[in-house]
N, C-alpha and C positions, 0 to 999 in steps of 0.2 A: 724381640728381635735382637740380635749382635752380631759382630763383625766376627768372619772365621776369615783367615791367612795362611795361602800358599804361597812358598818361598817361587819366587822366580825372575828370570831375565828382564829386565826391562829392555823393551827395542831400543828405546830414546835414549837412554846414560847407559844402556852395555852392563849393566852392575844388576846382580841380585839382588832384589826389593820386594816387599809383604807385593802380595797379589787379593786386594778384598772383595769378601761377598756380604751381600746382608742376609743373613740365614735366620730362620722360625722352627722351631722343633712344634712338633704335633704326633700325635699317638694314633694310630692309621684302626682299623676294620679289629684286627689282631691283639692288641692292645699293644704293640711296639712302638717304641720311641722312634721317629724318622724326621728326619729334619730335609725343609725344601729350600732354595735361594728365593729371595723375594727380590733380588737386585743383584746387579755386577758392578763394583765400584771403580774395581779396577787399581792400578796405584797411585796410592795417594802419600807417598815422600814429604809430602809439605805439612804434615800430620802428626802431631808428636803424640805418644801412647795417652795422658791426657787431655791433649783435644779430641782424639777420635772416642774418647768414651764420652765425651760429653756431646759429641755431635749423635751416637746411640744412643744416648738418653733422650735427649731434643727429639727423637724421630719419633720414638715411644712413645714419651708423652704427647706431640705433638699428633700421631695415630688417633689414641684414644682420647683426644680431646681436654686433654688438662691445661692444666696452667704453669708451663714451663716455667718455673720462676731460675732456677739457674740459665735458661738460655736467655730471659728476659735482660737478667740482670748482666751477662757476660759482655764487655764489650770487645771481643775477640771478635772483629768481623769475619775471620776464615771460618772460626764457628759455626756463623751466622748463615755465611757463603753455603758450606756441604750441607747443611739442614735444609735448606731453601730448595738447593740444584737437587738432592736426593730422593725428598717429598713429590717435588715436583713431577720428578723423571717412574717412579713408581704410582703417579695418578695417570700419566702419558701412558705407559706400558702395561694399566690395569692390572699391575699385581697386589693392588688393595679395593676391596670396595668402598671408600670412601675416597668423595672428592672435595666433601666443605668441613673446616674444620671450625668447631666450636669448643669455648672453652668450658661451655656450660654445661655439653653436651656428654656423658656418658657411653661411649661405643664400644662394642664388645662383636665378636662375629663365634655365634653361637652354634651347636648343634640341635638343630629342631627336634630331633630325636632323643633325645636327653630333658626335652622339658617337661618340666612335672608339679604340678600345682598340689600345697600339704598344708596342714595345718591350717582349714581355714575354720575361721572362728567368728562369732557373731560381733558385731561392735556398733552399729548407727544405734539402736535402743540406749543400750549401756550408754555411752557417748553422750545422748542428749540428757540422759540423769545426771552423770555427771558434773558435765556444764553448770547443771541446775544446783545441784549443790554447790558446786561453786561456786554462782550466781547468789547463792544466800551465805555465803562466808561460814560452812557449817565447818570446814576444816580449820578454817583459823581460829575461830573457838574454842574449839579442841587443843590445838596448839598453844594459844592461851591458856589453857588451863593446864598445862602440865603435860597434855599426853604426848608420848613417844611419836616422829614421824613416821613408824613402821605399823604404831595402834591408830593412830589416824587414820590409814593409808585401809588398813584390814577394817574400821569404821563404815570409809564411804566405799568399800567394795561389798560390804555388806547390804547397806542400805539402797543401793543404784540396784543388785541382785531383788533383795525384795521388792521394789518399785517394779523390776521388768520380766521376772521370774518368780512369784511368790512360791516357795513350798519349804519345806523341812529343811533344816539345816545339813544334814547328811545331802539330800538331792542341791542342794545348793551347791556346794563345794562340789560335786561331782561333775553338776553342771558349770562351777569356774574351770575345773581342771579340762573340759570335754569339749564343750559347745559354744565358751565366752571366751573373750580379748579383755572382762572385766579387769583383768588383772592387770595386762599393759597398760591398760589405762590408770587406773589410780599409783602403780607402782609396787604393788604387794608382788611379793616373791611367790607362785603361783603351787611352786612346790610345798610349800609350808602351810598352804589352806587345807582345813581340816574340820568335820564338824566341830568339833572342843573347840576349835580358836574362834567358830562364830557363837557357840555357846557364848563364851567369855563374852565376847565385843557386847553383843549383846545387852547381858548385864552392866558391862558398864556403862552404857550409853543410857541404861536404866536410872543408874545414880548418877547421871545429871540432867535429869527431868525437868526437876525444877527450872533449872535457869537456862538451859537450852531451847524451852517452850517460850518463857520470857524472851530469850536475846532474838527468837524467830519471830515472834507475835508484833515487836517491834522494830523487826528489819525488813519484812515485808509493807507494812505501814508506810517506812520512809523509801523502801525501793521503790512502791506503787503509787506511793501518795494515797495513802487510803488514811481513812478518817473513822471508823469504828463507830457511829454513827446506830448503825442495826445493828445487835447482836442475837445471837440464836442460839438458844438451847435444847435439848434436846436427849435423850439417852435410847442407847440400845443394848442388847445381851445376847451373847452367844454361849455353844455350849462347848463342853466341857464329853469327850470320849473316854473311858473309864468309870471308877467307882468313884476316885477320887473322895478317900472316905474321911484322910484325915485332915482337910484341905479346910484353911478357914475362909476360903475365898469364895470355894464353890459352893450353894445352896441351889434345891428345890423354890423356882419358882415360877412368875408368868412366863412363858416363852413366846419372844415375836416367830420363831420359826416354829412354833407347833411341835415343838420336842420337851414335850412335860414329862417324858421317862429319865432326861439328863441333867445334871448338875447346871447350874448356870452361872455366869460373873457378867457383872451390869458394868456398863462404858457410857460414861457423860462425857460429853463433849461442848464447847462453847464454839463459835462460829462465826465468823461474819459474813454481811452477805456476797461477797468475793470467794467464799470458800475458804477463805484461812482458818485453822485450828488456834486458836487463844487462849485457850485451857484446858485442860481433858483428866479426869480422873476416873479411878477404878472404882468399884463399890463389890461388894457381896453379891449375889445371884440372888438373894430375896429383898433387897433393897428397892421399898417403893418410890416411885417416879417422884411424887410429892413431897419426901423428905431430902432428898438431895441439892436444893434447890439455895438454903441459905448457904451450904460451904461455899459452891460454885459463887454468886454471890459476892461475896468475903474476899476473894483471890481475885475475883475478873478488873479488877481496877488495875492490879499490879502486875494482868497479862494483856491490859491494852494501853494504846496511847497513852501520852501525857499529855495531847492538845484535846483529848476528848471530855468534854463537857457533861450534858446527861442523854447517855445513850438511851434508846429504845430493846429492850429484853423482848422477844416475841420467846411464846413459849407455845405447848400445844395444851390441848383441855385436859391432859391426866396430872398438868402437872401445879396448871393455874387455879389453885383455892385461895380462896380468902384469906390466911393467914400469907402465903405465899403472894401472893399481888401485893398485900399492907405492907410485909417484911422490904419490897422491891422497890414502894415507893422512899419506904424511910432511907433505904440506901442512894438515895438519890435519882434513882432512874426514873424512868415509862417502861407502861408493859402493855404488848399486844398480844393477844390471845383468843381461843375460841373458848364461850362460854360453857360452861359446863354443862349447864342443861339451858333449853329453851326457855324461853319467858314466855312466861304464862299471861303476863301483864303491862300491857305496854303500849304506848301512845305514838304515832306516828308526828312526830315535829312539826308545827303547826310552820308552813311555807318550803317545809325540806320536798325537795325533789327527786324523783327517783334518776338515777343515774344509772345506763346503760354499758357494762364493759363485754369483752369478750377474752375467753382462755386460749388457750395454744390452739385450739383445734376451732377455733371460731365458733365456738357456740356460746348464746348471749346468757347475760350474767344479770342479777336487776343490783341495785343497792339502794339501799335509802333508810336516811336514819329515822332512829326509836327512840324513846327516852321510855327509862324502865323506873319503874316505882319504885325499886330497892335503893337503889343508888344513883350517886350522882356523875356515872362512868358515860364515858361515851358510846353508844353501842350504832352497831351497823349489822341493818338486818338484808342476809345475801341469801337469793332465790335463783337456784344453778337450776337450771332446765335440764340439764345432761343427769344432774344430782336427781332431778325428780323421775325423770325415767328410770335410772337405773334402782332407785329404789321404792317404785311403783313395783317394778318386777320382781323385788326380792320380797316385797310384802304378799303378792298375788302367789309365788312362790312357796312362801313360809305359808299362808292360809290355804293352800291346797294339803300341805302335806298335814298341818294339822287338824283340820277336815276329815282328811283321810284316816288319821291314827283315834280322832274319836268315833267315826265309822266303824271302825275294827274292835274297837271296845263296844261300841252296840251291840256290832254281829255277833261278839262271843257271849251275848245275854242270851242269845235263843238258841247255842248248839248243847247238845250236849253237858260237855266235859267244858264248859267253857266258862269262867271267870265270873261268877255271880253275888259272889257278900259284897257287903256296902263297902267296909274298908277295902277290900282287894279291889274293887272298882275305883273307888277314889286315889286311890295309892299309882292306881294306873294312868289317870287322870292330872294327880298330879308330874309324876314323871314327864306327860305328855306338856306341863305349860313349864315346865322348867328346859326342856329340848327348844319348845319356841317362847321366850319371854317377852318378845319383842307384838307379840300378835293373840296372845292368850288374851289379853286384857279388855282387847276390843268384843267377846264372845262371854252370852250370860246362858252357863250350862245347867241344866234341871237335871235331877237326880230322883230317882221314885223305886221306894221301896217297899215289901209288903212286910208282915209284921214278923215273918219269917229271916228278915236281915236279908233280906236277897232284892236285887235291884230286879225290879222290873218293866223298866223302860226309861231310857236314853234322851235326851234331848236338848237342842242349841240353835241359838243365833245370835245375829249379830246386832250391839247394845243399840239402841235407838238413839238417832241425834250426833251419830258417832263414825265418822268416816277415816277409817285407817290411814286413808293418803293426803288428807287435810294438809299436815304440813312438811309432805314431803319435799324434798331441795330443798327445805329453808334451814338454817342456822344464823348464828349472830355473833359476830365478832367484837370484841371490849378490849376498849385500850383507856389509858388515862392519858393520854393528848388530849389539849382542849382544843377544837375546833377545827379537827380536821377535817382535808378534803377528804371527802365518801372513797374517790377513786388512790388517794393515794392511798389512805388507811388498805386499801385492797393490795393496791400494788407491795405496801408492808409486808403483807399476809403472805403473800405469795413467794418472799422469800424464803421463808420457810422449808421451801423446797429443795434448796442449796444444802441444807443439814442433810434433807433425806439420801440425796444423792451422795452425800459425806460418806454415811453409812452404805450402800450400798458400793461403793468404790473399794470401802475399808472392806467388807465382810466379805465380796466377792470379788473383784480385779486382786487388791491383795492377800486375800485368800486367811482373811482372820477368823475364819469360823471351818471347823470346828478347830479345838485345841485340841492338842496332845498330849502337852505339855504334864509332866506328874507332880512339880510342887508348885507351890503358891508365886514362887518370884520369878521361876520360869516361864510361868506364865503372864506374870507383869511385863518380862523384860517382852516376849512375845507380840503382844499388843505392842507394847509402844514402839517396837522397831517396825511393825505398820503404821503408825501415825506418823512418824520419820519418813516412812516409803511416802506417806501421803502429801507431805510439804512439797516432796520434789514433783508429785503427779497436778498436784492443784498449780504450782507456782508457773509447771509448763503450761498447761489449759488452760489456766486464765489469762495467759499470754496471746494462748493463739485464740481465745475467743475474742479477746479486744479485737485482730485483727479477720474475725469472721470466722475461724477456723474450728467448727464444733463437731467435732468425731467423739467419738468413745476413746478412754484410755485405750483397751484392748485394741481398736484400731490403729492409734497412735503407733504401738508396738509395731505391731504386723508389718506397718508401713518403714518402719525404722530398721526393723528387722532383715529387709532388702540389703540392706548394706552389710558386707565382709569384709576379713579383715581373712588376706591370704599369701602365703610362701609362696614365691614359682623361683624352682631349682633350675640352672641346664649348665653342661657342658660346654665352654667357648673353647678358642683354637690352641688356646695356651696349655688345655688338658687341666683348667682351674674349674671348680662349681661354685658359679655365682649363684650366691642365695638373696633374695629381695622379697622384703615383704612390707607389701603396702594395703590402703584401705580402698576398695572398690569405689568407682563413682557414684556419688547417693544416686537413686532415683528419682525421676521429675516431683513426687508427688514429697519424696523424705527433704528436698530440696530446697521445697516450698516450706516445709517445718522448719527447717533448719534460717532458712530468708526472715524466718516470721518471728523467732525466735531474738535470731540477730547474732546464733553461735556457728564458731567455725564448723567446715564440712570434716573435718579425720581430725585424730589425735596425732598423729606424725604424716609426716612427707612420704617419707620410706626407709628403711633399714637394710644394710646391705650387708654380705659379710663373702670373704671371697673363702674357698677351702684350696689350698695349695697341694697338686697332687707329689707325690712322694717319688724321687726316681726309684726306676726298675733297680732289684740287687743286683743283676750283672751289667751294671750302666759303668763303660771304663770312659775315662777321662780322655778326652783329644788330645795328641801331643802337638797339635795345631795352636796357633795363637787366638787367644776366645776373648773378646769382652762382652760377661753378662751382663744382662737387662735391667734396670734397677729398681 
C-alpha cells in the first residue's frame, strides 16, 4: 500500500493542500495493473514527506504482521498517532480482512486459484537415517580425518539412500534427483549427484574400513552401555551375476542361496547380541567356514570394548572343530556352540534335572545335562518336540521316496529293455543312496545274480534294532563355561539368532545379493556401504525395540515414508508468488517412531521465497505524488 495525492482546496485554511488516499495496486481477470483505495485520509498538513512514509511503512508492516522495528523505535508520537487512527479506521470499515495483529504471525491474502502444490519429495525415512547417523557421530569422523564438508555431506547422502532405498548407484541418484529431499537434508548440491560421484564416495568410505568399524564398534558400546559380553560369529555368501573370470575374489563354491552355477564372495561378520557389527571381513567364495575363524579371532579384541573381560564366542557346527574351539580358548575367550555330530556316548549327570523351556511359539523344549566321554566340555542335551516332528516327516519323506526309486530299479528287472547287469544295477543303486544319504544307511539291500551277470531279484528292509527317528529333536549344545545354568546356556544359544537376522536384513532390506559389480574393489566398496546402511538400521531398531517397538525394517520405511516434503506456490494481492516449502505433519504411527527415538519431527520449519512480479512495459509513471511500500 501507499499514499497517492490530489492537489486541492482545503475548506478549513482556504489554501491548496495534498488531498490523501491509501491505494493497493492488483492485476484484475485481464492481467492489467489496477489499483483500488483502501482508505480516504483526507489532508494531513501536519505531516512532513518523511513522516508520512514512515507512517506507510508502519501500516504495512503492521498488515502483515511484522515487527515494526522503525515504528517501535520512533518516538514521534504523530507517527504513532496516524498508524494507530488509520489501522484502526480500515478494520471499522472492513477494507482489510484482518482484525488481530500478530508479530509472529505471517499474513498474506491470496488467490485460491493460483495455488499449486510441486516438488514434493519423500523425507520422514531419509530423516530418521539421518538423525541416526548423526546420533553415532559418523560425520564427524569423517571430518576428523580430513574429508572435505561437501565429501562428507555426498557420504551420509549416500548411506541414509542405501539404508531406505537400496539399489544401483545409477537408480540411486535418479532417485535423489526424482523422489528424495535426501539432499536438503544432508546439504549435497542435488544438482551434482551422479552415479560417478557415489561410485567414488563409495570407495572411499572403503579405505577407511578399518577404523570406522573400530570408532562405531566403540561408540555404540558407550552410547548404549553395552558390554560385549556374547559375541557371534557367523559367515554368509552371496553371488556374483556375470563371468566374472578375472576376479580374485569370486570363486565356485557352497552356496546358501542354492545358486552353484555362480561365482560366489564369503562375508564374516562378528556380532553382538544387540545386533551391532564389531568386525566384518571379506573372504573369497570358496573360502571354508572353518578356516576363517582365527583372523576374526585376532582383530575382535581391537573391534570390542576395552572394559570387556573374557567374552563368550557362540559359533554354529560348520564352524566349531576342535582345532578352532582350543585356538578360542588360548585367546582368552568361552565358546558356545552346537556340537558337530551327536554323542554316541554319554552319561546323564548323576542329580542333573531336566529343565523345561519354551520357543517363541510356545512349544516345549527339554534340557538336561550330559557329560560326554571325550572331554571335559560342558554339554547340554536339547530335545525340541517341534524339532522332532518336523523331522519325523522329513525322514517318513526321504523313506518313501527312496522305497520308491528301489521299486523302479526292481521293476526294470523284469521288463524288457530294462536295466539288468550287476554293475548298471548297482551304479543305480548307488546314485539312489547318495540322493538320500541321510536314510540309506538305515536299509540292508540284497542283490542276486545269476551266473550270466544279470541280476535277478531285488530285495530290502529295514536293519533290525534300528529305528530311524530314535534321535530325532535331539542335538547337544558345548560350551567351556563351567557350570552353567541349563536355561541360560539356552538362552546363550539362542542369540545366535540376532546374526541370522544380520544377514537377512543385509542380503535382502539392503538389497546386497546379487552383485553387479565387475572388479574386485567394486565390489568390496559395495558390501561395505551395506554394512554402513546397516549400523543406521540396527542402531534405530534396537532403539525402538528397548521401547516395545518390533516392526520390520521395510515396515519402519513404509511408515516413515508417509511423511513429505512439499512447495505450495499461489498468487497474493500484491501480484507477488509466495513459494513455501515445508515438511508435512508425520503421521500418528511415524510419530510414535519419532517419540521413541527421541529425534525431531522435520529437518526445517519452512523455506519461503517471494517472486516479485515485473511491471507491465507500458506501465507510465503517475505524475501524482506516490510513496512506495517498502
Amino acid at each position: 500500500m501507499y499514499f497517492r495525492s490530489s492537489i486541492r482546496r482545503n475548506p478549513i485554511t482556504g489554501e491548496l493542500s495534498g488531498y490523501y488516499r491509501l491505494v493497493e495496486s492488483y492485476r484484475n481477470g485481464f492481467g492489467k495493473v489496477c489499483h483500488r483505495t483502501i482508505l480516504t485520509a483526507g489532508f494531513i498538513d501536519d505531516l512532513s514527506s518523511d513522516q508520512l512514509a514512515m507512517v506507510q511503512k508502519g501500516l504495512n508492516d503492521h498488515l502483515e504482521g511484522k515487527n515494526n522495528k522503525l515504528f517501535e523505535q520512533s518516538e514521534d508520537p504523530l507517527v504513532k498517532f496516524y498508524i494507530d487512527k488509520f489501522f484502526k479506521q480500515m478494520v471499522k470499515e472492513k477494507r482489510i480482512d484482518k482484525t488481530i495483529t500478530d508479530k509472529n504471525k505471517d499474513w498474506h491474502t491470496i488467490d485460491i486459484n493460483t495455488l499449486k502444490n510441486k516438488e514434493i519429495r519423500e523425507v520422514g525415512a531419509e530423516w530418521m537415517c539421518f538423525q541416526a547417523a548423526k546420533q553415532l557421530g559418523i560425520d564427524k569422523f569423517l571430518l576428523d580425518k580430513g574429508w572435505e564438508q561437501e565429501k562428507v555431506a555426498l557420504a551420509m547422502t549416500h548411506m541414509v539412500s542405501r539404508a531406505v532405498y537400496p539399489a544401483s548407484e545409477y537408480k540411486t541418484s535418479r532417485w535423489a534427483r526424482e523422489s528424495s529431499a535426501i539432499c536438503e537434508i544432508t546439504g549435497y548440491d542435488v544438482k551434482k549427484i551422479t552415479k560417478d560421484k557415489l561410485y567414488q564416495i563409495s570407495h572411499a568410505l572403503y579405505r577407511e574400513k578399518e577404523a570406522l568399524e573400530q570408532y562405531l564398534s566403540h561408540c555404540t558400546n558407550e552410547l548404549f552401555d553395552l558390554q560385549d559380553k556374547i559375541i557371534l560369529y557367523d559367515l554368509t555368501n552371496t553371488y556374483f551375476e556375470g563371468e566374472k573370470r578375472g576376479s580374485q575374489l569370486a570363486r565356485f563354491g557352497r552356496s546358501k542361496e542354492k545358486r552353484s552355477d555362480a561365482r560366489l564372495v564369503v562375508m564374516a561378520v562378528v556380532v553382538n547380541t544387540e545386533g551391532f557389527i564389531k568386525y566384518s571381513t571379506i573372504y573369497e567364495g570358496n573360502k571354508a567356514d572353518c578356516k576363517t575363524l582365527a583372523d576374526m579371532i585376532d582383530r575382535l579384541r581391537l573391534a570390542t570394548s576395552a572394559t570387556q573381560k573374557r567374552a563368550l564366542v557362540v559359533i554354529d557346527a560348520g564352524i566349531a572343530t576342535e582345532d578352532n574351539l582350543e585356538m578360542i580358548r588360548e585367546k582368552g575367550y568361552d565358546y558356545l556352540c552346537v556340537s558337530r555330530s551327536n554323542l554316541k556316548e554319554y552319561t546323564v549327570e548323576q542329580g542333573a534335572e531336566t529343565v523345561f523351556v519354551t520357543d517363541k511359539k510356545e512349544q516345549k523344549i527339554e534340557l538336561v545335562k550330559v557329560k560326554a566321554n571325550q572331554n571335559s566340555d560342558y554339554y547340554l542335551k536339547v530335545k525340541s518336540q517341534a524339532k522332532e516332528k518336523k523331522e519325523s516327516a522329513m525322514n517318513s519323506r526321504f523313506k518313501d521316496r527312496f522305497e520308491e526309486g528301489l521299486r523302479n530299479i526292481e521293476g526294470s528287472l523284469h521288463k524288457k529293455s530294462g536295466v539288468k547287469k550287476t554293475d548298471r544295477v548297482h551304479q543305480r543303486i548307488g546314485r539312489l543312496k547318495q540322493k538320500y544319504p541321510s536314510i540309506h544307511r538305515f536299509y540292508q539291500i540284497d542283490v542276486q545274480a545269476n551266473e550270466k551277470d544279470m541280476v535277478t531279484s531285488l530285495t530290502w528292509s529295514i536293519k533290525q534294532h534300528i529305528d530311524p527317528d530314535t534321535n530325532n529333536g535331539i542335538y547337544f549344545l558345548r560350551t567351556s563355561l563351567i557350570e552353567p545354568d541349563q536355561a541360560l546356556v539356552w538362552t546363550f544359544y539362542n542369540t545366535i539368532r540376532e546374526i541370522e537376522y544380520t544377514f537377512r536384513v543385509l542380503k535382502t532390506d539392503l538389497d546386497l545379493r546379487p552383485i553387479f559389480h565387475q572388479t574386485d574393489d567394486a565390489s568390496k566398496a559395495h558390501l561395505y556401504l551395506g554394512l554402513l546402511a546397516y549400523w543406521l538400521v540396527n542402531t534405530i531398531r534396537f532403539q525402538l525395540k528397548q521401547k516395545g517397538v518390533n516392526s520390520e525394517w521395510r515396515e519402519i520405511v513404509r511408515i516413515m515414508n508417509t511423511q513429505k516434503c512439499v512447495t505450495t506456490s499461489a498468487q497474493n494481492n500484491k501480484d507477488e508468488i509466495i513459494n513455501i516449502r515445508k515438511c508435512s505433519e508425520p503421521e500418528e504411527k511415524a510419530k510414535l517412531i519419532y517419540d521413541t527415538l527421541n529425534y525431531k519431527y522435520a529437518p526445517f520449519i519452512r523455506k519461503k521465497s517471494v517472486v516479485l512480479k515485473l511491471p507491465p512495459e507500458n506501465f507510465e509513471k503517475s505524475h501524482n505524488k506516490e510513496f512506495m511500500s517498502c
